[in-house]
C-alpha positions as CSV (number, residue, x, y, z in Angstrom):
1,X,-26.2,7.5,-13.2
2,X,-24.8,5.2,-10.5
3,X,-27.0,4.2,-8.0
4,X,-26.0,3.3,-4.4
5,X,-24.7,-0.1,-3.4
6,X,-24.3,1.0,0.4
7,X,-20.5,1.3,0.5
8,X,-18.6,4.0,1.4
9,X,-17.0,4.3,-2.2
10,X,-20.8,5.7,-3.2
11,X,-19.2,8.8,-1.9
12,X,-17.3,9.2,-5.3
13,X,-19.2,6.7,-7.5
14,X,-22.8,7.4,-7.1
15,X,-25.3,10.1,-8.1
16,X,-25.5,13.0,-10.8
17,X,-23.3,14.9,-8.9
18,X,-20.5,12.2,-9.1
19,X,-20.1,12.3,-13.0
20,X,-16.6,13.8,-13.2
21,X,-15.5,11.4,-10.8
22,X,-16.8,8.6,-12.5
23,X,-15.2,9.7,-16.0
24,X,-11.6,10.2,-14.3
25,X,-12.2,6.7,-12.9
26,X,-12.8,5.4,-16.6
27,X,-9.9,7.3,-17.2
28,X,-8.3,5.2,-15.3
29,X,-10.1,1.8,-16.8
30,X,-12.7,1.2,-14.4
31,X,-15.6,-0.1,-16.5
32,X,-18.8,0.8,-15.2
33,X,-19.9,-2.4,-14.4
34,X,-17.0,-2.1,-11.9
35,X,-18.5,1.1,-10.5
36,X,-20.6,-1.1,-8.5
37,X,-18.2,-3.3,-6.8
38,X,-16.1,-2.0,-3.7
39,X,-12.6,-0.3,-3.9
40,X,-10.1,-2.2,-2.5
41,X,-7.0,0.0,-1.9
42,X,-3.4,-2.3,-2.1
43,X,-1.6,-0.2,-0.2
44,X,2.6,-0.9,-0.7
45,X,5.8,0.5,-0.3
46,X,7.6,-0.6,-3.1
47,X,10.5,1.0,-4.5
48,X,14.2,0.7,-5.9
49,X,16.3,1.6,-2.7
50,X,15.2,-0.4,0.0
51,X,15.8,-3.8,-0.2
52,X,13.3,-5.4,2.0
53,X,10.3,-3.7,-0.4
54,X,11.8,-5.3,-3.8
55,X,8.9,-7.9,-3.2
56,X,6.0,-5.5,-3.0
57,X,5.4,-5.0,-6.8
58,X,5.0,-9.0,-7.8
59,X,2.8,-8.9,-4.1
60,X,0.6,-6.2,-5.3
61,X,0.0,-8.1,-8.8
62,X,-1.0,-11.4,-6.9
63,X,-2.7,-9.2,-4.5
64,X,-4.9,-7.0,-6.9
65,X,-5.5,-10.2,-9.0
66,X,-7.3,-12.1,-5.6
67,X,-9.3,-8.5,-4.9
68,X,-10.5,-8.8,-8.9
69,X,-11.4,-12.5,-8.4
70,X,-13.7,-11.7,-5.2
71,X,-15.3,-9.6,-6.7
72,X,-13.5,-6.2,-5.8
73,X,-11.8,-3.3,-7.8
74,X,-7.7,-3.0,-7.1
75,X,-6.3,0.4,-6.6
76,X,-2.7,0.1,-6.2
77,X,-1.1,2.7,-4.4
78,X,2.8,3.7,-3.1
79,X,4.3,5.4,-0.1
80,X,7.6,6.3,1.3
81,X,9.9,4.1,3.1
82,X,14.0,4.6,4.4
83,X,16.3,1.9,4.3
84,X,17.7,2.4,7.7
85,X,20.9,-0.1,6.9
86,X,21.6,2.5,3.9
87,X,20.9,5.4,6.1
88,X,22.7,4.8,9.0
89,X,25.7,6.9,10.0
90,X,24.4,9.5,7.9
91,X,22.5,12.8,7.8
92,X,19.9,10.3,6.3
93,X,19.1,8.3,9.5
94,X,17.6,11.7,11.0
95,X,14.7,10.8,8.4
96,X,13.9,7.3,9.3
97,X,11.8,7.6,12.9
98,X,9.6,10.7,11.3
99,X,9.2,8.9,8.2
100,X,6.7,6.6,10.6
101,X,4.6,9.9,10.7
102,X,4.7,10.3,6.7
103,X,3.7,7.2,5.7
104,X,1.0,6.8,8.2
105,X,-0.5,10.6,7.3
106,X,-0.2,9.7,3.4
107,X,-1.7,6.4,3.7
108,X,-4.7,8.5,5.9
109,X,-5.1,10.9,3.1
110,X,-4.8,8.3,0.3
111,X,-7.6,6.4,2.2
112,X,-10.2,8.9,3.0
113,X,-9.6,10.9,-0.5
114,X,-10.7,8.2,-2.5
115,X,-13.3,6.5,-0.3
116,X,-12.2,3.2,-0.3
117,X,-14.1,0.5,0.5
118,X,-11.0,-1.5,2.4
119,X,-7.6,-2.4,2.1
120,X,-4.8,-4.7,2.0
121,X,-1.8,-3.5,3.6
122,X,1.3,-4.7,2.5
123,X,4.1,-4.4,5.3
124,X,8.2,-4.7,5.1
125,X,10.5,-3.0,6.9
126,X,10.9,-1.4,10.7
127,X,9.1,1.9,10.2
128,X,7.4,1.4,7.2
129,X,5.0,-1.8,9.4
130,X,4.3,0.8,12.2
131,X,3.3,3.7,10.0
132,X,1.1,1.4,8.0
133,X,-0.7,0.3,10.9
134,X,-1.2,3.8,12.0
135,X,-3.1,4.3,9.3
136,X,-4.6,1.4,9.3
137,X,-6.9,2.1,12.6
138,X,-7.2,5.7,11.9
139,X,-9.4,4.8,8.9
140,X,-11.5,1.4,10.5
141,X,-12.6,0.3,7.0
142,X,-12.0,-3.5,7.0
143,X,-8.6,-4.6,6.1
144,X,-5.7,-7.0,5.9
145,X,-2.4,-6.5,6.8
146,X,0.0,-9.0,5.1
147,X,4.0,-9.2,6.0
148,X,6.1,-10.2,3.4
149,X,9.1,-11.8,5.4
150,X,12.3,-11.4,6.3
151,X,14.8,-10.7,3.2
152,X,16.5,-13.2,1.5
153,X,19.9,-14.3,2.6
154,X,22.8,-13.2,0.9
155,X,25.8,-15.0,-0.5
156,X,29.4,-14.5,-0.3
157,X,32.2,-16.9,-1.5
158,X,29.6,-19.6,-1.6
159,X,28.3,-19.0,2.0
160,X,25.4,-17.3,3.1
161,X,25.8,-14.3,4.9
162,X,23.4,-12.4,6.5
163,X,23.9,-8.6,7.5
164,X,24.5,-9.3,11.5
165,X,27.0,-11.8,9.7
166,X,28.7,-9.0,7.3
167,X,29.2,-6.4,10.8
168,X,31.2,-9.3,12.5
């Protein structure tokens, strides 16, 4: 059995009660040593379609690899984001202001599910920033919030080009 170490994580760590929970969380690798250490969420929204959250997943890596070297346990988790470049002048573009709500509500539930201790909030993109802070203060665990940056510049015929550039 797990004793308490005063973090909120106890909530699914600690006590006879929390033995399923502690095997699906060797399931997923945690040693029990690690049971005793706070669960720091790295919360991202990397995927394959918008380009300004092709950085997250090398992010999250360095990210979860500082959490492990303070002395923390990385959870890595996803959510949504629209590209609204990709999206606009489409049906799409109807999706991209109440996608704010989604991410912020899925982050929420992803947060207070699992009990974690804090967070590092990775942030790109118009909507996807906003939504994450939402979340963010709804929770009040400790957390950082890091931007990754502005995209990289394109090229074309050996200039670079931004997308303000490409519309003119």
């Amino acid at each position: 059995m797990i004793q308490g170490k005063g973090l909120r994580s106890d909530e699914v760590t600690a006590g006879m009660d929390k033995a399923t929970s502690r095997s699906l969380l060797h399931s997923l690798g945690v040693k029990r040593e690690e049971l005793r250490k706070p669960f720091i969420a790295v919360v991202s929204s990397f995927n394959e379609i918008v380009p300004g959250c092709m950085p997250l997943r090398d992010l999250a890596a360095e990210v979860k690899e500082g959490i492990r070297k303070g002395g923390g346990v990385p959870f890595e988790f996803n959510t949504i984001g629209v590209c609204d470049g990709i999206a606009q002048g489409t049906e799409g573009m109807k999706y991209s202001l109440p996608s704010r709500d989604i991410i912020a509500y899925s982050v929420e539930i992803m947060l207070q599910a699992h009990s974690f201790d804090g967070a590092v909030f990775l942030l790109s993109c118009d909507k996807i920033t906003p939504g994450m802070l939402m979340a963010m203060t709804r929770v009040n665990i400790p957390s950082i919030a890091v931007a990754v940056g502005v995209m990289a510049d394109g090229e074309f015929k050996g200039e670079k080009i931004t997308t303000s550039l490409m519309r003119e």
